[in-house]
C-alpha positions as CSV (number, residue, x, y, z in Angstrom):
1,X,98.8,125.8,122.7
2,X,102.1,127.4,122.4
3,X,104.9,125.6,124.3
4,X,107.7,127.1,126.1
5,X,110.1,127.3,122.8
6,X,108.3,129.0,120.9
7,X,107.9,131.6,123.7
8,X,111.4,131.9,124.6
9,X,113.2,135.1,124.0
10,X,116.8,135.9,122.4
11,X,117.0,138.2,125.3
12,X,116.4,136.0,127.9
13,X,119.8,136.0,129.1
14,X,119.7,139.7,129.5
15,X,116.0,139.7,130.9
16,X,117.2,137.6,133.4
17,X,120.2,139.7,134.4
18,X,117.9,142.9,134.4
19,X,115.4,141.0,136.6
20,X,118.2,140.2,139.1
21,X,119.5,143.2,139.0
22,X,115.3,144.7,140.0
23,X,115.0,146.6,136.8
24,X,112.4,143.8,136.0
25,X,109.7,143.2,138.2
26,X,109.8,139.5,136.7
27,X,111.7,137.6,134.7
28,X,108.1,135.5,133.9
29,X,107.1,135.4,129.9
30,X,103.6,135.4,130.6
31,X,104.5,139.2,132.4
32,X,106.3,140.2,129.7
33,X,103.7,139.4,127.5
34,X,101.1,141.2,129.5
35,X,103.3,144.3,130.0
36,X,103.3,145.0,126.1
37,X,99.6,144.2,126.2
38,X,99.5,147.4,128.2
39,X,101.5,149.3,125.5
40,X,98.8,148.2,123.2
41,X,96.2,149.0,125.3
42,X,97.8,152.9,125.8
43,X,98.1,153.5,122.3
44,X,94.7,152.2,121.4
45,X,93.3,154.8,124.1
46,X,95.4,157.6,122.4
47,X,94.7,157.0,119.0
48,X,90.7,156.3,119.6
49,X,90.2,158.5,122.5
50,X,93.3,161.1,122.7
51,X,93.5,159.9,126.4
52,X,96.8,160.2,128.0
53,X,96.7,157.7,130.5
54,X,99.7,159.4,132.9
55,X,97.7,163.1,132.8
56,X,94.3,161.2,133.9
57,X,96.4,158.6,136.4
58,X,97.9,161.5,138.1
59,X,94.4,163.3,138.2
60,X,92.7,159.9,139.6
61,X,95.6,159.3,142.4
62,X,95.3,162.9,143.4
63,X,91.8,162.7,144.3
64,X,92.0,159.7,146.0
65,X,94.9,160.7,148.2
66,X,93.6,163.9,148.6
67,X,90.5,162.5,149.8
68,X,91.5,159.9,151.9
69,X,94.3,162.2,153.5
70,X,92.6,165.8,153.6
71,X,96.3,167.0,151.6
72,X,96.4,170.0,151.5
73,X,99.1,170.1,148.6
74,X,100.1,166.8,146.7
75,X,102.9,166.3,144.6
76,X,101.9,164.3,141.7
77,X,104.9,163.2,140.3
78,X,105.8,161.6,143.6
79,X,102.4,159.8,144.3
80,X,103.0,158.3,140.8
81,X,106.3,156.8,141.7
82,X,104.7,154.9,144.2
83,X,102.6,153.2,141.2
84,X,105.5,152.0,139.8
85,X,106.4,148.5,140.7
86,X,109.9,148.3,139.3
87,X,112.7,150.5,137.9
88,X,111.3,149.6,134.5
89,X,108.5,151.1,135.2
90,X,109.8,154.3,136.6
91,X,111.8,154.8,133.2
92,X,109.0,156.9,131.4
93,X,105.3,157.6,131.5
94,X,104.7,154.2,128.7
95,X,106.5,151.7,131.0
96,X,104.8,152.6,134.0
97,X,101.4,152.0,132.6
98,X,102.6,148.9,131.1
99,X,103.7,147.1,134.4
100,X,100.8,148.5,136.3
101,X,98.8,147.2,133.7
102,X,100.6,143.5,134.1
103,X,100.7,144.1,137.7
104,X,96.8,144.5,137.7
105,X,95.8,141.8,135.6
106,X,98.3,139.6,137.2
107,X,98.4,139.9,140.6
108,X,96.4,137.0,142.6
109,X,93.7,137.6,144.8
110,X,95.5,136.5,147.8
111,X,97.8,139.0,147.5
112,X,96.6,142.6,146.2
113,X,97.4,145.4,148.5
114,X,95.8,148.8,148.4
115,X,98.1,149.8,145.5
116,X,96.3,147.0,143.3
117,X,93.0,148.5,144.8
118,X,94.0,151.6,143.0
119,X,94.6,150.7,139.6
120,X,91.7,148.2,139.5
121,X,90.0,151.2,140.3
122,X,91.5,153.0,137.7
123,X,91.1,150.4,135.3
124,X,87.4,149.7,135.9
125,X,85.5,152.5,136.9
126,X,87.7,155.7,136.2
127,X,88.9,155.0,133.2
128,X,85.7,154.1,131.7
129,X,83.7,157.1,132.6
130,X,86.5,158.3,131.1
131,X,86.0,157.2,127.9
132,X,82.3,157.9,127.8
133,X,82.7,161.3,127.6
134,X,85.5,161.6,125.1
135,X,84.3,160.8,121.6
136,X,86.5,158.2,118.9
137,X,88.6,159.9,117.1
138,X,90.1,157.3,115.9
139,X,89.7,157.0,111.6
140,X,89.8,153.0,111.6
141,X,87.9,152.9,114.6
């Protein structure tokens, strides 16, 4: 089991200053470590599947909205802002897949909201019907 020192960061003093500051949504290891699990998780997709998580994100949220609202016109970029949980995650197109990803898998049950409800939805059913119809092309895969 690996104990809090060897988990401990050299930026931690600067973690928690971001965090404070709300560029973080956390200043929690476990997040952190979750968050660049998401990173891992976007590249894997791209270099097996050529998926680009943000183009099909913003494909899935429009259809959603637009069905539950009857919008006429939706502005993409603007729905996916909403998605992101912190200023981190509103930095670029890899850091807002990353917290939602940690956001996701962390959040407890007691607390999801509807924004939860949309990226386990993402996460579980879109994105794998996703997947089944684009073939690896990944050459270690």
């Amino acid at each position: 089991m690996l104990n809090k020192k060897v988990l401990s960061c050299a930026f931690e003093k600067t973690i928690n200053i971001e965090w404070h500051k709300g560029q973080f949504t956390t200043n929690n290891f476990l997040h952190i470590l979750i968050h660049e699990l998401g990173h891992i998780f976007y590249f894997y997709d791209w270099e097996t599947f050529k998926i680009n998580h943000i183009f099909y994100l913003k494909q899935f949220l429009e259809q959603k909205i637009n069905n539950l609202n009857k919008f006429a016109e939706l502005d993409k970029e603007k729905v996916l802002r909403i998605f992101a949980n912190s200023n981190y995650g509103l930095s670029d197109d890899d850091e807002l897949l990353a917290e939602g990803f940690a956001y996701w898998l962390l959040t407890k049950q007691s607390i999801q909201t509807k924004i939860w409800a949309f990226w386990n939805e993402y996460f579980t059913s879109y994105l794998p019907q996703i997947r089944n119809k684009k073939e690896r092309k990944c050459k270690w895969c």
